[in-house]
C-alpha positions in Angstrom: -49.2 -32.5 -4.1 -51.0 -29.5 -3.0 -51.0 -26.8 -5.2 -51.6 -23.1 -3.6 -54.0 -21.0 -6.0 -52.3 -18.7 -7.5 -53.5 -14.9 -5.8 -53.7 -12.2 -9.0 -52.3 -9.0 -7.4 -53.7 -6.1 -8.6 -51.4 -4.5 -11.7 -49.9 -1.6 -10.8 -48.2 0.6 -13.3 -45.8 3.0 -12.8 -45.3 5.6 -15.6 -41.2 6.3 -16.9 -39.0 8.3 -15.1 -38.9 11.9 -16.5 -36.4 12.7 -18.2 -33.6 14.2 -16.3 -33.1 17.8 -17.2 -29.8 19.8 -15.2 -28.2 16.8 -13.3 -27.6 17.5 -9.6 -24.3 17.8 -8.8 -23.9 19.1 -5.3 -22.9 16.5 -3.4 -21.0 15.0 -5.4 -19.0 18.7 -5.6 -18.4 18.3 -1.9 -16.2 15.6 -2.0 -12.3 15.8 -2.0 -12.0 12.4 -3.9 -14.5 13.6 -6.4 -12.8 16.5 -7.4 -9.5 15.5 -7.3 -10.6 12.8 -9.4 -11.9 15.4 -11.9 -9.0 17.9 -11.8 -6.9 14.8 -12.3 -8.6 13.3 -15.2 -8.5 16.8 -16.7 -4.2 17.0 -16.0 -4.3 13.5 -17.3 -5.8 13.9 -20.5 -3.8 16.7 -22.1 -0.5 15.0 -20.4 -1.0 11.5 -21.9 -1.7 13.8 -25.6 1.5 15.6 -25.5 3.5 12.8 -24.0 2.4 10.7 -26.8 5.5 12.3 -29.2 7.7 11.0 -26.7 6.4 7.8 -26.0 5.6 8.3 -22.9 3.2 6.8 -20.5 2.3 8.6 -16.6 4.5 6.1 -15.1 7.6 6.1 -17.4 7.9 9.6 -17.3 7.7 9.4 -13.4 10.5 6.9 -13.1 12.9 8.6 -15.7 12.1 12.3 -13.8 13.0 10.5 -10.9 16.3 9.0 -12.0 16.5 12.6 -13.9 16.9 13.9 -10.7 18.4 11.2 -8.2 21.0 9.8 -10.9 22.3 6.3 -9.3 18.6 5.2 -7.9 17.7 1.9 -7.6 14.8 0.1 -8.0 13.9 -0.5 -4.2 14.3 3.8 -4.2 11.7 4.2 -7.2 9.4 1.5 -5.7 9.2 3.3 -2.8 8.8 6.5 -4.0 6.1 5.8 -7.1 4.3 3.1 -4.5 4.5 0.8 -7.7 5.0 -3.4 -6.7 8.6 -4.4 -7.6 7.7 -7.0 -10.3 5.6 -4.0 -11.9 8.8 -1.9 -12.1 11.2 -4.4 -13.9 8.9 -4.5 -17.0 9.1 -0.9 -16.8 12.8 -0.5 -16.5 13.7 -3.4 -18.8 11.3 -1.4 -21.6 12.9 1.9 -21.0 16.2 -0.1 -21.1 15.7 -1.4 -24.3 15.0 2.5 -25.5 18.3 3.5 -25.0 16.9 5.9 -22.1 18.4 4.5 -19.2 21.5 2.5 -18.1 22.3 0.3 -15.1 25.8 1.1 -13.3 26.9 -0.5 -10.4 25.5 1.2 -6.5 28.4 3.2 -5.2 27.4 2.3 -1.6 25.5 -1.2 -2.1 27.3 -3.9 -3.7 24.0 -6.1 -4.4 22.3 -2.5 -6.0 22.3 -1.2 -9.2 21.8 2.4 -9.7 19.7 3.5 -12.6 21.3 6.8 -14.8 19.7 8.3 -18.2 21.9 8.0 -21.3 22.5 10.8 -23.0 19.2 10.4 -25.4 17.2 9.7 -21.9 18.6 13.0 -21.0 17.8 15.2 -24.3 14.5 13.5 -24.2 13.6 14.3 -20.5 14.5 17.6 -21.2 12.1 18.2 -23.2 9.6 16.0 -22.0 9.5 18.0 -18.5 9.3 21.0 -20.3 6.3 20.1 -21.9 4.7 18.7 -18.4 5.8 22.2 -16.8 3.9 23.9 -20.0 0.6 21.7 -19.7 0.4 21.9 -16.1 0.1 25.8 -16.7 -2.0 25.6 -20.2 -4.4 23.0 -17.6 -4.5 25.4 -14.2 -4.9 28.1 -16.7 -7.8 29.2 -14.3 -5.7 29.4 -11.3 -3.3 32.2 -10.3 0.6 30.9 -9.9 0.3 31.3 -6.0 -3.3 29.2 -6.5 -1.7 26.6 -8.2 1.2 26.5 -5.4 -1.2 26.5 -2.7 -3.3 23.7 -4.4 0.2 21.7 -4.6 0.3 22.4 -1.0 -2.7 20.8 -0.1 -3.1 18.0 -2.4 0.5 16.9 -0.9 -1.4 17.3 2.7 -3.6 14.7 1.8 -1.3 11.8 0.8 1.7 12.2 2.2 2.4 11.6 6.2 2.9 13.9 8.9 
């Protein structure tokens, strides 16, 4: 077996990086995704702190506003509306169930459908609980004048919904 003699490159050494002092930011602050992403994080925070009392995570306060507001929905209706996978939603309407939130009557219109209503303690608790989402949202946009905030609604909804 032939061996090849090894070659000894010459060492080069490269010092450390400095230190990064002010990081650069710029870019990064032109992106939509980016700062939706922050704002978001920012919303989301002081949300999941003050939902916490009512037990209350993003996505079961989105499901019980929704059947706040569209009493008899069904499953296939919130699926569609939150974008959430219908296996995801049954562990989520069995849970709030189980709270004594909601209930499950018979679909007026759809025989094979049940429509989803809040019980009188998923009521009291909604009422409160979007209260305190309405007084959060303000405390967090605190920066933004109420036709600011409006417009930012606006165009945030431009983005993800469809024409």
């Amino acid at each position: 077996m032939a061996t090849r003699a090894s070659v000894k490159s010459p060492r080069v050494v490269t010092p450390p990086p400095a230190p990064v002092g002010e990081i650069d930011t710029r870019y990064l602050e032109t992106l939509i995704g980016y700062n939706a992403r922050r704002a978001a994080l920012s919303v989301i925070g002081l949300f999941m702190t003050r939902m916490a009392r009512y037990e209350l995570r993003i996505v079961d306060f989105s499901v019980l506003s929704l059947i706040t507001h569209n009493p008899g929905i069904t499953s296939a209706q919130l699926c569609s509306a939150l974008s959430i996978l219908p296996p995801n939603l049954v562990g989520i309407i069995n849970a709030l169930a189980r709270r004594g939130l909601i209930g499950r009557q018979p679909h007026p219109r759809d025989g094979r459908a049940m429509g989803l209503h809040l019980t009188d303690a998923g009521h009291a608790l909604m009422v409160e609980a979007e209260q305190t989402a309405s007084d959060l949202e303000i405390e967090a946009t605190g920066r933004l004048s109420a036709a600011e905030r409006q417009t930012l609604i606006r165009l945030l909804r431009k983005v993800y919904l469809p024409p």
